[in-house]
N, C-alpha and C positions, 0 to 999 in steps of 0.2 A: 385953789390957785397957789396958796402955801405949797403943797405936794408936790404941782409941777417944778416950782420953781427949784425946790429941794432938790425933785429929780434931776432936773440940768444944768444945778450948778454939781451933783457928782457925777454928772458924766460928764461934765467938761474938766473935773479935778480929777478924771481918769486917763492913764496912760494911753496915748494914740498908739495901736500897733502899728509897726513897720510896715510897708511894702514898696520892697526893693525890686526895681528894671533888673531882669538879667536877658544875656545873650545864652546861645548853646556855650561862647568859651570860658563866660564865669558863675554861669548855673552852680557848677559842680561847689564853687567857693563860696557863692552866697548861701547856699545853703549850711554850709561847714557853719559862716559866722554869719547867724542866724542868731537871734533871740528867740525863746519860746514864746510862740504864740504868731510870730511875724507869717508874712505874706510874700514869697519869691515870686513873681509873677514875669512868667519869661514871656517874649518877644512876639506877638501875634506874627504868624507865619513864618515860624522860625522852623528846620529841619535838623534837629539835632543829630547827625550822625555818629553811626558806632564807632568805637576805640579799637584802632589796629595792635595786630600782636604776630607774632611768630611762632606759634604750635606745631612741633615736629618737620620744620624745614616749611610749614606752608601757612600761607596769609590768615588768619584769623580775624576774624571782627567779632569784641566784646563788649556788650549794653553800655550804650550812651553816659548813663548816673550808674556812681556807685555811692552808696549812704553805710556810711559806720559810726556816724553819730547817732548819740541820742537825745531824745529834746523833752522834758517836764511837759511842754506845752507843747501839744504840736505845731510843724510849722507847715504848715499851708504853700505847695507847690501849684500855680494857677496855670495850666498847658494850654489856655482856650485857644484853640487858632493854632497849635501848636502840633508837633510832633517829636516822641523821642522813642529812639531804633536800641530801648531796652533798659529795664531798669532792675537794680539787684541792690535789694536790702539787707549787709549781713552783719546781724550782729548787733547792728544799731537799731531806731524806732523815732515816733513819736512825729512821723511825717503823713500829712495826709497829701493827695495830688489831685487833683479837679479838673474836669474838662478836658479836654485836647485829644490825644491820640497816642498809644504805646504798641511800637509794632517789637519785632524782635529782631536781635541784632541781625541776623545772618537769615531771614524770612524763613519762611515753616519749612525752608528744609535744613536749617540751621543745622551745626554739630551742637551736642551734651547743648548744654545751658544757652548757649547762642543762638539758640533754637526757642527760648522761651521769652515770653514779651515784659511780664513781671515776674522777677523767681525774690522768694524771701529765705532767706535762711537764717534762724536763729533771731528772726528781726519780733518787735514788740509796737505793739500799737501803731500799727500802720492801716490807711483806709485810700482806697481809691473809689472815688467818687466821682460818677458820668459822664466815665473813660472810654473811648472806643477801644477796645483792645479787637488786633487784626494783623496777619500775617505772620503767624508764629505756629512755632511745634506745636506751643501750649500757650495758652494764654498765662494762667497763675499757676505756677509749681510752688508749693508752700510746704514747709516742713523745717528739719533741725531744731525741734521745740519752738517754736515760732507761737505766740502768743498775742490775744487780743486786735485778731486782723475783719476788716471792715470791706466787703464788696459792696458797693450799693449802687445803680442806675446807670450798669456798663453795658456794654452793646458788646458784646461777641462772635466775631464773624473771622471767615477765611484762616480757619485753623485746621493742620491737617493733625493732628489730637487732639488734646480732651482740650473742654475749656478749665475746666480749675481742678488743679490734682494736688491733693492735701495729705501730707502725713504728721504725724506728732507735734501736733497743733492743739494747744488749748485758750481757746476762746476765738470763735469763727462766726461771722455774718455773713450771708451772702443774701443780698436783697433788692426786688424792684430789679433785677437784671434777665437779660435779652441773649441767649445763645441760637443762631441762625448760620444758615448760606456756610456751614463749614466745607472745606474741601476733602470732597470724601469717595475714595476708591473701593468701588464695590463687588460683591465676589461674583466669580468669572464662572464660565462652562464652556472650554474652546470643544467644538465637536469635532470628530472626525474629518469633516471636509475642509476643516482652517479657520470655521466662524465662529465667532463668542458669543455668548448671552450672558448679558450683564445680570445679577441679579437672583439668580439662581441659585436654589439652595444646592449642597452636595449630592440628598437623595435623588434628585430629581436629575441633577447631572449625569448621576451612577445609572439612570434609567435610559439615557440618551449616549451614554459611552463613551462620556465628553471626560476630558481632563479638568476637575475642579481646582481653583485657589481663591483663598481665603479672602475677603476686603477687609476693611478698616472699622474699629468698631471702637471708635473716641466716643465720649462719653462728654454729655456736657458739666455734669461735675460727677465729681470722683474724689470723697472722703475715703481713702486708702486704709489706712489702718493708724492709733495710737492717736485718732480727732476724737475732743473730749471737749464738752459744753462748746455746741457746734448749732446753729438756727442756719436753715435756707428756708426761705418762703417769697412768695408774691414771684416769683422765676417765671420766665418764659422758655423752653427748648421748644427749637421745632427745627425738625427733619435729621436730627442728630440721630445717627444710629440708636445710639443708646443716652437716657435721661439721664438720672441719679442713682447712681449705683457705687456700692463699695462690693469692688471683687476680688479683694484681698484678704487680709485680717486675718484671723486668726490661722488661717489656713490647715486646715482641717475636716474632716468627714463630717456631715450633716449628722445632731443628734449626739456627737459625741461631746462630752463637757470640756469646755477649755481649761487650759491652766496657766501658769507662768510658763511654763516651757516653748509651749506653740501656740501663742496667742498674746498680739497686742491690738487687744480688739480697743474700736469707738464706741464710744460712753456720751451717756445724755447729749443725742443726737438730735434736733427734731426736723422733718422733712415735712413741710405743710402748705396749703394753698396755694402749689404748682400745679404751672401745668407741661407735660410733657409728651408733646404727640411727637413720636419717633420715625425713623423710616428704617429700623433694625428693628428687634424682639423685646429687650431687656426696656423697662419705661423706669419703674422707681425700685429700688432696692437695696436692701442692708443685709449682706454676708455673715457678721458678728458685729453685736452690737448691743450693749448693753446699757438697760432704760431709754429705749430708742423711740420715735414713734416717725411712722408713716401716714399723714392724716390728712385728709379735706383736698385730696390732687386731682387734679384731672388729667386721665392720662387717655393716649389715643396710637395708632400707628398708621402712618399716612402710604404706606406701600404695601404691606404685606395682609391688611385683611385684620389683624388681629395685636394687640401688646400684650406682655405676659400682665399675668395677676402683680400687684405689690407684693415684693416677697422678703420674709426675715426670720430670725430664730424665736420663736417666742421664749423657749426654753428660757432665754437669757432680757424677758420681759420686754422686748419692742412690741410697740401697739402698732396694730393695722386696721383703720377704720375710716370711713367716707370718702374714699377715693369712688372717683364716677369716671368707666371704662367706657368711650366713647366709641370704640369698636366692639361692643358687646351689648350696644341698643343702653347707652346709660347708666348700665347696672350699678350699683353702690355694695360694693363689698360686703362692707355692715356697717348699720350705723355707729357713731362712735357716740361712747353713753354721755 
């Protein structure tokens, strides 16, 4: 009885956090004066639209919030009920955002950056948590040394690019999230008499005498090159052309050793208990990647019959082991020891 009572007289000798009403017009300020730790909690059913501009004689619209503070304690942005057409972290940190919806300013056919739903540049301890993000180029564009960033229980849909494209980023989460239903153009074979097949690979076009073009091959995430102590796990893709793949990095001939010159490969990567049934070829993969592993996925391809193997340098010690290929009757790579 002693203990409880101890217990609740210090939590009532503890500081209440804040949580401040905002509108879409004074988001931007509550959050500026903001305490660490505090709670913004904007407006259920609020439509925060983008910020107008003037780019080369023509209208631009640029993300809703921009954040260039930063906060000791994070401050907690509550969107439930809500919507904001774009947010950019640059510089600043220490914001996490919950709930609602983050589409991109100028929808997935946006120009550069207006085109993306969350972009971080240079930001630090940021987490979006059980966000739908939807209607963007890209969902997360994240890079400019961008450090200690947090994806957890976001629903990723109607993007006509990747959902999370990462570069020089050290310290990455991505987890318990959902990439689906993206908008996705697929490659063509118009034949000789004016009709298309959707769908078709080149050879097979080249058989038929058709004129082939390429489709879209987004990815639902994409650790690019210079992501270092990076975890994705518990993931869902499906029907994304391509799962997890990095098809950049070092950029260089298989087999041949990297160096400083042509390589800013990803470091202690780990790709684990996904799953990724594709409607492209590519399902999980690391280009360069050092101390990497590929482990416990399940991958599948829902159109073409087959997904490639998990594939990476071992040269450069990424592990590849227990992935279970659902287009190949089950199979398990190899077990992992």
């Amino acid at each position: 009885m002693k203990r409880m009572l101890f217990a609740l007289l210090l939590l009532l000798a503890m500081p209440a956090l804040a949580q401040t009403p905002a509108t879409c017009d004074t988001l931007a300020a509550s959050i500026a004066a903001a305490a660490p730790g505090d709670t913004i909690a904007l407006a259920p059913g609020s439509r925060c639209g983008p910020m107008q501009s003037i780019y080369r004689n023509a209208l631009r619209l640029s993300p809703a919030l921009t954040i260039t503070a930063s906060f000791d304690k994070p401050v907690t942005v509550d969107l439930t009920g809500s919507t904001l057409f774009g947010v950019l972290v640059k510089g600043g940190g220490g914001v996490t955002f919950m709930a609602g919806s983050i589409v991109a300013a100028e929808g997935y056919g946006g120009f550069a950056g207006n085109g993306y739903a969350v972009q971080l540049v240079g930001a630090h301890d940021v987490a979006v948590i059980g966000t739908e993000i939807t209607d963007a180029k890209k969902a997360f564009m994240i890079g400019g040394n961008s450090r200690n960033i947090t994806i957890r229980g976001v629903y990723v849909h109607g993007q006509i690019g990747d959902g999370v494209i990462v570069t020089a980023t050290d310290g990455l989460v991505v987890e318990w999230s959902r990439f689906a239903d993206f908008v996705t153009v697929p490659q063509q074979c118009r034949l000789p008499d004016g009709s298309i097949i959707y769908g078709e690979g080149r050879a097979a076009c080249d058989k038929l005498a058709g004129a082939w073009k390429d489709g879209d091959h987004q990815d639902g995430i994409q650790p690019y090159d210079g992501v270092k102590n990076a975890t994705f796990r518990y993931n869902w893709v499906f029907g994304v052309p391509q799962g997890f793949n990095q098809l950049a990095g070092c950029n260089r001939p298989e087999g041949k050793a990297r160096t400083a010159a042509n390589c800013d490969a990803n470091e202690d990567v780990a790709i684990d208990r996904n799953a990724g049934l594709v409607s492209g070829y590519w399902s999980f993969g690391v280009a360069d990647c050092a101390r990497c592993s590929v482990t416990n996925n399940l991958i599948g391809n829902l159109t073409q019959g087959r997904a490639s193997p998990p594939r990476g340098y071992v040269d450069m010690g990424t592990v590849i082991c227990g992935n279970v290929d659902t287009s190949r009757g089950g199979k398990i790579d190899r077990a992992c020891p």
